[in-house]
N, C-alpha and C positions, 0 to 999 in steps of 0.2 A: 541448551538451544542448539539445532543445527545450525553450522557452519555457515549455509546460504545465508541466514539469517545473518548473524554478524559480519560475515562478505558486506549486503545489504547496507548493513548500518556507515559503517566504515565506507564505502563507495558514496554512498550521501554525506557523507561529513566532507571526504575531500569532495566530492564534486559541489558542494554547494557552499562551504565555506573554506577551503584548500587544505593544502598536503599539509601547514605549518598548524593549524589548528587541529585534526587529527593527530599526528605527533604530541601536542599538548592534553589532547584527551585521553589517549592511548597509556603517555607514560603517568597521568592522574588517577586513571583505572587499574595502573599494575598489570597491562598487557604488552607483547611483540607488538611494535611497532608496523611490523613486515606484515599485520595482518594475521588471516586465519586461514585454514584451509576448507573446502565447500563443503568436502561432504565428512565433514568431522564432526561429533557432537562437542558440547560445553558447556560450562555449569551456568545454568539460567543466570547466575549473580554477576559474571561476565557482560551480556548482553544490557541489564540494568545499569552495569556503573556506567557504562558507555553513556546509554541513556544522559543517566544522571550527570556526568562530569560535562555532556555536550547543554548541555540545559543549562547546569550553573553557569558556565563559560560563556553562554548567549543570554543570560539571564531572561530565559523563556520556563514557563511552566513546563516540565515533562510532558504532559499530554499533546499540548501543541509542537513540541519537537517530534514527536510520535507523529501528528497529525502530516508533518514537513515530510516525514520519509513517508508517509503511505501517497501523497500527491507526489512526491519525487520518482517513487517507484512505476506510476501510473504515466510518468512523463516517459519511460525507457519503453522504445519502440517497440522491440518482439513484447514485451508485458501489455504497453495497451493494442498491439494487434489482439493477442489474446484476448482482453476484454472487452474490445470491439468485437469479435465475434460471438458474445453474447446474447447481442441484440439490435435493432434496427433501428430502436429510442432507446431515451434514457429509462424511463418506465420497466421494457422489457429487459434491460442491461438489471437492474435493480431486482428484476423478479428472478432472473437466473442466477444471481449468486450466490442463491441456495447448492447450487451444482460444482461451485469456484476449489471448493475441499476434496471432491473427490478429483476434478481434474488435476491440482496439483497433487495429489497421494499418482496418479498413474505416472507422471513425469519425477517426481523425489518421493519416491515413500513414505522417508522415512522425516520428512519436515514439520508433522503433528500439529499441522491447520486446526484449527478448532473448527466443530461444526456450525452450520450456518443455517439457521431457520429464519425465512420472508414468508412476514405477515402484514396483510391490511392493518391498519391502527384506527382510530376512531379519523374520521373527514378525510384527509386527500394524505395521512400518514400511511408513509410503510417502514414496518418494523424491521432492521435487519440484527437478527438478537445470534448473539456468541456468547452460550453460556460455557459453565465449569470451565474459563479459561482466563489468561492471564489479562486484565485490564485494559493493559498496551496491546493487545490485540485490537480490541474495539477503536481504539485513537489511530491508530495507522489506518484501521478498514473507514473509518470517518473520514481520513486524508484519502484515503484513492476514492472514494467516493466523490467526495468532492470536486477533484481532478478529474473527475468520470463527466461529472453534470457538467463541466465549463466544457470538456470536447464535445460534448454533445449537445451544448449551446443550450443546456435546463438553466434555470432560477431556481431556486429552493434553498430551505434553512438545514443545516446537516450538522446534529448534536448527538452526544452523548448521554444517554438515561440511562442508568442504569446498568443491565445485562445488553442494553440495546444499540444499536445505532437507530438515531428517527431521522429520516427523509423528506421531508413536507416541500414539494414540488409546487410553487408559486405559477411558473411559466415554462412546460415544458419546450417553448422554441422562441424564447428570451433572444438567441441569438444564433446567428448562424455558427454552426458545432464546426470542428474541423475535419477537412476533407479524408475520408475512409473511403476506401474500394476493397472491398472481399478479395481479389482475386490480384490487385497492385500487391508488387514488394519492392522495395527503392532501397533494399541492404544493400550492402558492399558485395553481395554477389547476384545483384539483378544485373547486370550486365552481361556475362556468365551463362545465366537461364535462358539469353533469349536468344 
């Protein structure tokens, strides 16, 4: 797995459970402590025990600690500006990330995103299917998904079938989504800009 990825996972264990529970997964996985570096590969069985020792230790299913870091990641600002610029609703955010693999291949090339094919399903389903790829793929894209539909104030069920992620949109304006402006930036260097 690249580095980013394991960055990723590690950044969501402390930021979401602390420094001292990291520590506890790290050295149950038989990895540095110090972390990883970004743009390093590493053997895919790295990334799962992580997985796996952060699950046992919260006695959560694997998939739903997958599902945790893809809404976690979805919460880190420059990532959902990026998916905010997708689209205008949730709907159109949903249909474009078919396009999400190649945009990240221009920025990390070498991060090996699985491809991503959106399809109509039978009634008000849309298919978001990641084949020939690793399972925990589809559970995190379930968790930013979902983290997508609450900024954007949809309703909808977001499961895993299969090759798929299903989307079934109840309400697309359930509630009022959170405030996006295209062209606002409120980083530590909007100040600076202006």
């Amino acid at each position: 797995m690249h580095g980013l990825i394991n960055r990723s996972i590690e950044g969501f264990l402390r930021g979401t459970y602390g420094d001292a529970f990291w520590l506890g997964v790290a050295e149950a996985s038989g990895i540095d402590a110090r972390g990883f570096q970004t743009m390093r590969d590493y053997p895919d069985a790295i990334s799962h025990a992580l997985i796996n020792q952060a699950a046992l230790r919260r006695n959560k299913p694997e998939a739903e600690m997958l599902e945790d870091l893809g809404a976690w990641l979805a919460q880190i600002e420059p990532v959902r500006r990026l998916l905010r610029f997708s689209g205008r609703d949730f709907q159109e955010f949903l249909h474009s990330l078919d396009e999400l693999p190649g945009r990240a291949q221009m920025v990390i090339p070498s991060l090996g995103m699985p491809r991503i094919r959106v399809t109509a399903g039978e009634g008000e389903d849309t298919h978001v299917a990641m084949t020939g790829c690793f399972a925990e793929w589809r559970s995190v894209m379930a968790g930013l998904i979902r983290a997508m539909a609450d900024d954007y104030g949809a309703l909808g069920l977001i499961l895993v079938e299969g090759e798929a992620v299903v989307v079934r949109i109840s309400d697309d304006a359930f509630a009022e989504g959170r405030k996006f402006e295209l062209g606002a930036w409120t980083g530590p260097d909007a100040a600076a800009a202006s």
